[in-house]
TIFIVO-144649 format. One record per residue: residue number from 1; residue in one letter; x, y, z of N, C-alpha, C in turn. Coordinates in steps of 0.05 Angstrom, whole numbers, always signed. Atoms other than C-alpha are relative to their C-alpha. Example, Ala and Ser with C-alpha at 12.3 -4.5 7.8 and 13.67 -1.06 7.14 Angstrom:
2
[1; a; [+18; -24; +0]; [+246; -90; +156]; [+18; +24; +0]] [2; s; [-16; -24; -1]; [+273; -21; +143]; [-15; +22; +14]] 
//
This chain:
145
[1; x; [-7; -28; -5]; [-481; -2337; +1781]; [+29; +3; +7]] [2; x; [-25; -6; -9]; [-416; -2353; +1811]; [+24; +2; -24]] [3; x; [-14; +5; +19]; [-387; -2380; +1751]; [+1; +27; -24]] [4; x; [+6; -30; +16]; [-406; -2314; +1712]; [+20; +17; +13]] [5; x; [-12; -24; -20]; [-377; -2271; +1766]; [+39; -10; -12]] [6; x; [-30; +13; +3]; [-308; -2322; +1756]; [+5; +12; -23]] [7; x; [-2; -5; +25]; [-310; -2317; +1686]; [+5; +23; -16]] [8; x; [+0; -27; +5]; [-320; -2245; +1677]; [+33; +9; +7]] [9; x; [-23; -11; -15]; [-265; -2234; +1725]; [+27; -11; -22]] [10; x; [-21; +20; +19]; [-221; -2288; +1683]; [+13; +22; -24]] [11; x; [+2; -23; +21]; [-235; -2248; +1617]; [+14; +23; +1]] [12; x; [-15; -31; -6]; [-216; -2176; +1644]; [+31; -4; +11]] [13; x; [-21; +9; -9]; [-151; -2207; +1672]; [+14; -14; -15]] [14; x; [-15; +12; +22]; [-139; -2232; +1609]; [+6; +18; -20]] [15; x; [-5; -21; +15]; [-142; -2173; +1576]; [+12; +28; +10]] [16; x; [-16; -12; -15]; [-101; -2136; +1621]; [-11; +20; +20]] [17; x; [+18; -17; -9]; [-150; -2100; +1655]; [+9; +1; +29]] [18; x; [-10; +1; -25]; [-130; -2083; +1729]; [-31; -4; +20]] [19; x; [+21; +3; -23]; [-191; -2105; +1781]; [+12; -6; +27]] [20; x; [+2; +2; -24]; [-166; -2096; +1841]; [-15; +24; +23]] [21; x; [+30; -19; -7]; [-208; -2058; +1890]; [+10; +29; +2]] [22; x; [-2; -22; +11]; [-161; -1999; +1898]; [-9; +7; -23]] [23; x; [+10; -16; +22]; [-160; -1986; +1828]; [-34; +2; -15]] [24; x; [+22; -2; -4]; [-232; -2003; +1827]; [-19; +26; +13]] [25; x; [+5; -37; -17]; [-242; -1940; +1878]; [+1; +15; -13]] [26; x; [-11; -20; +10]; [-203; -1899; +1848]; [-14; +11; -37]] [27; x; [+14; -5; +43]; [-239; -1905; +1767]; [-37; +5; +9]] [28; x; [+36; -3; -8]; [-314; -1898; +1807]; [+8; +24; +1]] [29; x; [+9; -29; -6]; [-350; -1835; +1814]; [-3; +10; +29]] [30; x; [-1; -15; -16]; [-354; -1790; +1857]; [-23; -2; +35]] [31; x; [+20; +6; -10]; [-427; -1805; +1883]; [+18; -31; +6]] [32; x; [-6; +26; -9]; [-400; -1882; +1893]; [+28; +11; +31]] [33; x; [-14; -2; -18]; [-339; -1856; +1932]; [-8; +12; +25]] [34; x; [+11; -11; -33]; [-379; -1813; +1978]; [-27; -30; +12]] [35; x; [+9; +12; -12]; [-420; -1870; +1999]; [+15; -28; +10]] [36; x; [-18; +19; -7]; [-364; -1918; +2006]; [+20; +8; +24]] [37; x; [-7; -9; -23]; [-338; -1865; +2057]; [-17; -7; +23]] [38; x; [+27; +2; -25]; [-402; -1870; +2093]; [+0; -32; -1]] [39; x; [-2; +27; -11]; [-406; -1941; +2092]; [+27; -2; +21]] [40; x; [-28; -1; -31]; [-328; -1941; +2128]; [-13; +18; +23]] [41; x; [+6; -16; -24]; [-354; -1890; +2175]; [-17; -9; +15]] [42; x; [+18; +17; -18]; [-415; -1927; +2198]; [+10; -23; +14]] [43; x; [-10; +26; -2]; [-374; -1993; +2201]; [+13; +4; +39]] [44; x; [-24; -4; -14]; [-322; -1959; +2241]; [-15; +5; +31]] [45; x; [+7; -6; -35]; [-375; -1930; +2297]; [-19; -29; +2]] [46; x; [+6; +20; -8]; [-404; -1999; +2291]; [+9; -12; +22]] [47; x; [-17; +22; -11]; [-344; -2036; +2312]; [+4; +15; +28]] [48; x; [-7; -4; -19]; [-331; -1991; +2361]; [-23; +6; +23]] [49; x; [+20; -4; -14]; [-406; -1990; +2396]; [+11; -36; +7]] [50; x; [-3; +22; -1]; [-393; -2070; +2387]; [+18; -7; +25]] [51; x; [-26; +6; -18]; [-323; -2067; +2424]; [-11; +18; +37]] [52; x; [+4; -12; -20]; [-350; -2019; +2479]; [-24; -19; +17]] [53; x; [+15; +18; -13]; [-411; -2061; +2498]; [+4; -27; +7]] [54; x; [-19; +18; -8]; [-358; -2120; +2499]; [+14; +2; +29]] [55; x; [-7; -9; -29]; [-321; -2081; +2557]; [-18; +6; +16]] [56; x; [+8; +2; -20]; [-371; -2064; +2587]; [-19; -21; +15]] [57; x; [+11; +28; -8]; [-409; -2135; +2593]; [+22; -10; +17]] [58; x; [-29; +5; -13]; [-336; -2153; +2617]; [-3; -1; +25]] [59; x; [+1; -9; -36]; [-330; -2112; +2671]; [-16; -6; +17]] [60; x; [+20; +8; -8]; [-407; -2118; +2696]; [+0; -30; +8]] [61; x; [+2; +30; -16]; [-394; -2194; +2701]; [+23; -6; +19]] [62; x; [-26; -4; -21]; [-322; -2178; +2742]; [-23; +14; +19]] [63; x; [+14; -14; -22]; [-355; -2135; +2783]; [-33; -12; +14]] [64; x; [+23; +7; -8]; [-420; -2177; +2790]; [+16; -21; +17]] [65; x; [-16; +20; -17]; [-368; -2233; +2818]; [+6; -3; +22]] [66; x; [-11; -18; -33]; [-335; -2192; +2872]; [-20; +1; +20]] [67; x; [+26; -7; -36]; [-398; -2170; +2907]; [-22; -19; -1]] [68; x; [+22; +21; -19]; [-435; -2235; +2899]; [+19; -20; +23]] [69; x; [-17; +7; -22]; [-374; -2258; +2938]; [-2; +9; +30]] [70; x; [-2; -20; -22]; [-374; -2202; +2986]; [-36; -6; +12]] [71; x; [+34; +5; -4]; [-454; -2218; +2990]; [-3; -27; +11]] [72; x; [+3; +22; -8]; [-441; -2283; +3005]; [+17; -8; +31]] [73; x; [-19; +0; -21]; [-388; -2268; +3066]; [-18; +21; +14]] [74; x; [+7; -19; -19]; [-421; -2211; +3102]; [-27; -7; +6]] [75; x; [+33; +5; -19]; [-476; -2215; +3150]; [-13; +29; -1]] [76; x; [+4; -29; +2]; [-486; -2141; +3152]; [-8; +16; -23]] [77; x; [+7; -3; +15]; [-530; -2103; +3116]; [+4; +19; -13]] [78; x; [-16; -22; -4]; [-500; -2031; +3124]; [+29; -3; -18]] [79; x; [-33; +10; +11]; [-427; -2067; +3108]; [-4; -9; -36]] [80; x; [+9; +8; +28]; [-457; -2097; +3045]; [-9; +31; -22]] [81; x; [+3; -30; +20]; [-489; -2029; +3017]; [+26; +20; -2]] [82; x; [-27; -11; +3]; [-417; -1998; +3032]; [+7; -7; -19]] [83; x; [-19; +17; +13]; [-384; -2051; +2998]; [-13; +3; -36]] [84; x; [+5; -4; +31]; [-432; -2047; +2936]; [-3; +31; -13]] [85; x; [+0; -31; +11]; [-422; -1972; +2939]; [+25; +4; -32]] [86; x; [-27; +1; +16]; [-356; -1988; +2910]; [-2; -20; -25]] [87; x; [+5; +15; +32]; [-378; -2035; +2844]; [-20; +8; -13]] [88; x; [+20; -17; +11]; [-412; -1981; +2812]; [-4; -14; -32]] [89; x; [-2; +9; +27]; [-408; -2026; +2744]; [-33; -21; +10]] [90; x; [+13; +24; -8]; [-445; -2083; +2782]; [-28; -1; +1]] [91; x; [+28; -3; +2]; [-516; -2098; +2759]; [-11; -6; +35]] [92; x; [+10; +13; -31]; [-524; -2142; +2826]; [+1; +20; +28]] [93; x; [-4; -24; -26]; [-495; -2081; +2875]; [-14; +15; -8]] [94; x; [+28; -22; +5]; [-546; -2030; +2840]; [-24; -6; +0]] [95; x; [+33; +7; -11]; [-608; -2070; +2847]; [+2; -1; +30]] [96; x; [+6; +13; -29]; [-580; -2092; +2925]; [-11; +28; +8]] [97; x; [+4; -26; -10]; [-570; -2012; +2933]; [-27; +15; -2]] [98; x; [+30; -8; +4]; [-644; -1997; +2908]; [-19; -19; +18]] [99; x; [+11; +16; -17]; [-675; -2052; +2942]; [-5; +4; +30]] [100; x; [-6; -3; -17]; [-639; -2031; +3004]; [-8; +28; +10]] [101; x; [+9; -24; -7]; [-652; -1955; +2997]; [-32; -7; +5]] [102; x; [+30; -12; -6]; [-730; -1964; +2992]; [-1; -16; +29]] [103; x; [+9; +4; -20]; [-731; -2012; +3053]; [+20; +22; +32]] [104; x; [-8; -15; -19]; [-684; -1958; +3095]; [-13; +31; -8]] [105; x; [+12; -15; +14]; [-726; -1911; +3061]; [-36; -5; +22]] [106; x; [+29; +9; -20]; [-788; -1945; +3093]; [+3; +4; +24]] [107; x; [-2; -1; -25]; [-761; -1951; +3160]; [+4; +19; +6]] [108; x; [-9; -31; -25]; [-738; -1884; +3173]; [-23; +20; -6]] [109; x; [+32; -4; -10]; [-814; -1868; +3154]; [-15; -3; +11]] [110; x; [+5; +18; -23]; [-835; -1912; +3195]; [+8; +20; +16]] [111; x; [-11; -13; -28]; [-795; -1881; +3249]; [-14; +36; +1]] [112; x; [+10; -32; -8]; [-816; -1810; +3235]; [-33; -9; -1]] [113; x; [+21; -6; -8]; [-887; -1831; +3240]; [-16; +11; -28]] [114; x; [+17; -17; +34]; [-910; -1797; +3164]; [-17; -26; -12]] [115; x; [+21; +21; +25]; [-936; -1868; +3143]; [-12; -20; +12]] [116; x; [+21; +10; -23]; [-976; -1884; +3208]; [-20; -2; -12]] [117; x; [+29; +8; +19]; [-1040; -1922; +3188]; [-20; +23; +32]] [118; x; [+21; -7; -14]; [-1107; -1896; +3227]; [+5; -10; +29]] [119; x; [-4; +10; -26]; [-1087; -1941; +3287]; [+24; +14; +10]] [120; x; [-20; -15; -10]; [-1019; -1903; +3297]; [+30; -15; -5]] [121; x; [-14; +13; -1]; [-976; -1958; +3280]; [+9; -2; -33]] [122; x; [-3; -2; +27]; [-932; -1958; +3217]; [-12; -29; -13]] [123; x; [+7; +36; +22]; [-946; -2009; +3158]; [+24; -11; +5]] [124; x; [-24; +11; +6]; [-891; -2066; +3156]; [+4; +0; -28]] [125; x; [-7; -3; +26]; [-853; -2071; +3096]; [-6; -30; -9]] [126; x; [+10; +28; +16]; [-886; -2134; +3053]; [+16; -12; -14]] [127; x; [-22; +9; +16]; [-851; -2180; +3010]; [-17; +8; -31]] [128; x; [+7; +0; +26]; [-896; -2156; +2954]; [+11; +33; -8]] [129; x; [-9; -23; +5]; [-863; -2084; +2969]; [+27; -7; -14]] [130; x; [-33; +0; +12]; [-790; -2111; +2964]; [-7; -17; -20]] [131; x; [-12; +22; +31]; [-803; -2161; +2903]; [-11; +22; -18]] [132; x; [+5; -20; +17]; [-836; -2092; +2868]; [+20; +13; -1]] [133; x; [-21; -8; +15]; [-769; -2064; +2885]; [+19; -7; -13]] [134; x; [-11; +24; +7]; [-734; -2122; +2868]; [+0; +3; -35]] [135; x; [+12; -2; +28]; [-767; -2125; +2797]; [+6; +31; -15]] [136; x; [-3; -25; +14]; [-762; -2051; +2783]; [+25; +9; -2]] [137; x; [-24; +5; +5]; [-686; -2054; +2797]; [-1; -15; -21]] [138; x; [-3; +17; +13]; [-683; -2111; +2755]; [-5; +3; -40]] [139; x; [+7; -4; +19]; [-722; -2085; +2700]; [+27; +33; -13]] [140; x; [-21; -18; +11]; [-675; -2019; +2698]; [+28; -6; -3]] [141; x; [-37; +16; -3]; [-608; -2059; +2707]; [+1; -5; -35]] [142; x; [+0; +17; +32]; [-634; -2095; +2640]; [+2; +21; -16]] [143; x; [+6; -28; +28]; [-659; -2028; +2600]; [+36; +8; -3]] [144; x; [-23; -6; +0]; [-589; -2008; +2619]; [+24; -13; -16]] [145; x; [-27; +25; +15]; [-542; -2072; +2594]; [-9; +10; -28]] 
//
């Protein structure tokens, strides 16, 4: 097949024929050129969905860096949700900040008393609560990337 394709090409270039792809364009129809626009136009928001989900994988792993640093220096749990207020890119600071809202979320129900069992005493917060919010961060961090 290749040798055909060569050959052909040989031939028409021997007979003075111009094949280059401008003039190629330019001697097609009308119907061929409007789909050769649309092919460039698709390409073009290709490359640039391509290049954008490049930057932003980028950044997300800068910014996942920073605050597992900052996560790894602070004792404080308050100081930490501050700190990942500010790496709004950061998959790892938007699961801590969900994780963190439902258990300050729990407690200050707790405290008001709305999620007293029958004995009068709130529920504690389980580890099968935080690894459900754990997971459900986790799963929207992903839908998101």
């Amino acid at each position: 097949m290749r040798f055909l394709l060569i050959s052909f090409l040989a031939q028409l270039a021997a007979e003075g024929v111009d094949t280059s792809i401008l003039t190629i364009i330019q001697r097609s129809g009308i119907v061929a050129k409007g789909v050769l626009i649309l092919l460039l136009f698709f390409s073009i928001v290709s490359w640039a969905i391509i290049a954008d989900k490049y930057f932003s994988f980028r950044r997300a792993r800068g910014q996942n860096g920073h605050f597992y640093r900052i996560f790894r220096k602070t004792s404080s749990l308050t100081e930490l949700a501050s700190a990942a207020g500010r790496w709004r890119h950061s998959p790892f600071a938007k699961m801590f900040l969900i994780v963190y809202n439902e258990v300050t979320h729990h407690m200050h129900s707790d405290a008001a008393g709305s999620a007293a069992t029958i004995k009068g005493m709130p529920p504690p917060i389980t580890h099968e609560r935080i690894d459900r919010a754990v997971s459900k961060a986790g799963l929207s961090e992903a839908s998101a990337l």
